[in-house]
C-alpha positions as CSV (number, residue, x, y, z in Angstrom):
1,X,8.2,8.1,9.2
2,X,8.2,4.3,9.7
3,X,11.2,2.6,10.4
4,X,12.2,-1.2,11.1
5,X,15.5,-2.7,12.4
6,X,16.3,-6.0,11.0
7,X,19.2,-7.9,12.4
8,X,21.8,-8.9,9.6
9,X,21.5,-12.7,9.9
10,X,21.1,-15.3,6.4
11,X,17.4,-16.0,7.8
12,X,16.7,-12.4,7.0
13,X,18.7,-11.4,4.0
14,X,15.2,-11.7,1.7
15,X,13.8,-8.8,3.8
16,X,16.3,-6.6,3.2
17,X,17.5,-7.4,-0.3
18,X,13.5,-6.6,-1.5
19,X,13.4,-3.5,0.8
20,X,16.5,-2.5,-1.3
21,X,14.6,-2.9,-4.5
22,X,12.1,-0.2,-3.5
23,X,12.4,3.0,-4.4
24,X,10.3,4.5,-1.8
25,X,12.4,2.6,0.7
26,X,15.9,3.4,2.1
27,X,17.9,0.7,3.1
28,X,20.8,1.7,5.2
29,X,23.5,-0.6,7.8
30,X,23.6,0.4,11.4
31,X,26.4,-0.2,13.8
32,X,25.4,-3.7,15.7
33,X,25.0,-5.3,12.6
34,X,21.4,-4.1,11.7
35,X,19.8,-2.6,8.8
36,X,17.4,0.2,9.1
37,X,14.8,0.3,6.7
38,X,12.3,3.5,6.4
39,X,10.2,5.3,4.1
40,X,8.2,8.6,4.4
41,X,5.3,6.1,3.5
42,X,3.8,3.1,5.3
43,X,6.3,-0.6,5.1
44,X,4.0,-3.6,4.3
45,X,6.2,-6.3,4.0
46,X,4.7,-9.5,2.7
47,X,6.1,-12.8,4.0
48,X,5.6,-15.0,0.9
49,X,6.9,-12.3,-1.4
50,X,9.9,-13.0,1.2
51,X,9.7,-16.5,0.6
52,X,9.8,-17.5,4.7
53,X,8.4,-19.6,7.0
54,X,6.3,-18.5,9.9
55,X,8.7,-19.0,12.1
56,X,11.5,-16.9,10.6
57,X,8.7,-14.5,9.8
58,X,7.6,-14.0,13.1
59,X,11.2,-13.3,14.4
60,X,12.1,-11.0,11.6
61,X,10.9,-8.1,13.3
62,X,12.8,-7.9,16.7
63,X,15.0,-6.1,16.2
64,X,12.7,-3.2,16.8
65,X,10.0,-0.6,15.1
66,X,9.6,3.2,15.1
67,X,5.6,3.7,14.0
68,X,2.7,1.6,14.8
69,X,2.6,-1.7,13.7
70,X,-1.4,-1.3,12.3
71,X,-1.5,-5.2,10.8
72,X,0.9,-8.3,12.1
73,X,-0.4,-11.8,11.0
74,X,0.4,-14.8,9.5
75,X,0.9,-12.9,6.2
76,X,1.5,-9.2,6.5
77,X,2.9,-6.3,8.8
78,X,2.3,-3.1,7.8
79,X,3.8,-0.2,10.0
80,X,2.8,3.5,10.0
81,X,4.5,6.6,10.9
């Protein structure tokens, strides 16, 4: 089961209000102020459907990632389980 730790900061409120939208997905807070996001499926996240910049995009991730991270570019990370 993937699983991706996004810090709660304004820069990365997109990610986690589309994750939210997902059925599949489950969006839940973690102590630290982080969200955990996982799915018995693969997370491809998108970054224009997110609607940042490469920079944010690129930082949006650090906050850490249980899986394999199978595709990270300028456009897409997908993570497996």
């Amino acid at each position: 089961m993937p699983v991706v730790y996004v810090l709660d900061v304004p820069e990365f409120r997109s990610l986690i209000e589309i994750a939210s939208r997902r059925p599949d997905w489950r969006v839940t807070p973690v102590p630290g102020n982080y969200f955990r996001i996982e799915s018995t499926a693969e997370l491809v996240f998108r970054r224009k459907d997110l609607k940042m910049k490469p920079a944010v995009w690129y930082g949006c991730f650090t906050g850490g990632v249980r899986g394999k991270i199978v595709r990270f570019d300028r456009d897409i990370v997908r993570v497996v389980g």
